[in-house]
N, C-alpha and C positions, 0 to 999 in steps of 0.2 A: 504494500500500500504506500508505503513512504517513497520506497523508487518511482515509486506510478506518478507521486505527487510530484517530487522532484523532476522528473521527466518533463510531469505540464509545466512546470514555473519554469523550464527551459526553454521549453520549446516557447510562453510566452513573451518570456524574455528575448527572443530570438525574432519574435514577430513582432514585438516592439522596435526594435533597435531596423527590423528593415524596415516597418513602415517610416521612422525616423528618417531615416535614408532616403526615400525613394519620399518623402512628401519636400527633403531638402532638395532632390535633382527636380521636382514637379513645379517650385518656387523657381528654380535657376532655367528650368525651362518657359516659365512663364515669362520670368523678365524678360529671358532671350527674345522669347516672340511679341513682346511689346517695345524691346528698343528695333526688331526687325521691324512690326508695324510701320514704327515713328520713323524708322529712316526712308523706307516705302513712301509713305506721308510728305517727308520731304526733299524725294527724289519727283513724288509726280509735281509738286509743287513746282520744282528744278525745272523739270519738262515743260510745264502749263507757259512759264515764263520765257526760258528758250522759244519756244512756239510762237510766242505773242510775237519778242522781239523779234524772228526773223519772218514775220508774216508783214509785223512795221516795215523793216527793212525792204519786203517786197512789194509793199505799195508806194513806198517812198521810191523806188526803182524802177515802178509802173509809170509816175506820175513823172518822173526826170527822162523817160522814155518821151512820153506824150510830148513833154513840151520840147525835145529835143526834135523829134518830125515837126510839130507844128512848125518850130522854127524853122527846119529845111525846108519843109514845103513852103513859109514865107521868102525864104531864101528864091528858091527854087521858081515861085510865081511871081518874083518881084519885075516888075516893068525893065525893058533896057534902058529909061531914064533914071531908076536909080542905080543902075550898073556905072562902076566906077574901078581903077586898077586895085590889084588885091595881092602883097605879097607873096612868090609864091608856096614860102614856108607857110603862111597862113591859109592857102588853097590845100595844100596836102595835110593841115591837122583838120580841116575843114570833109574834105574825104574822106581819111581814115575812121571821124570822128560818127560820121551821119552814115557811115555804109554798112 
């Protein structure tokens, strides 16, 4: 009877000491998965803004477009009355710029 006892207060003992354990690795896994969360969090955060700015950046790129043709095509439809000599360094950044 005494072995029988001693046997359960071991083996309780034994089931204590692992739930100990494994509620200590359930707390270390929990943090882990709440600072993963949070860097997740502020990774799409990261993302959302990259996005913004180079969506900025492609309307700003749109819009220096536009007004770069409008201006060739003013260039372009302007009368031979306001034609006048045009360096020809200034004709070739003129080309390379508008082609």
């Amino acid at each position: 009877m005494w072995s029988h006892y001693t046997g359960l207060r071991d083996d309780l003992a034994t089931a204590r000491s692992d739930f100990s354990a494994m509620t200590t690795r359930a707390e270390s896994a929990e943090q882990l998965a709440n600072r993963n969360a949070a860097a997740a969090l502020k990774a799409d955060i990261d993302r959302r803004a990259a996005i913004s700015a180079l969506e900025t950046a492609q309307a700003a790129f749109r819009e220096n477009s536009i007004r770069s043709r409008d201006a060739e095509t003013a260039i372009r439809s302007a009368p031979d009355s306001d034609d006048g000599p045009v360096a020809p360094i200034l004709e070739g950044l003129r080309s390379r710029r508008f082609q």
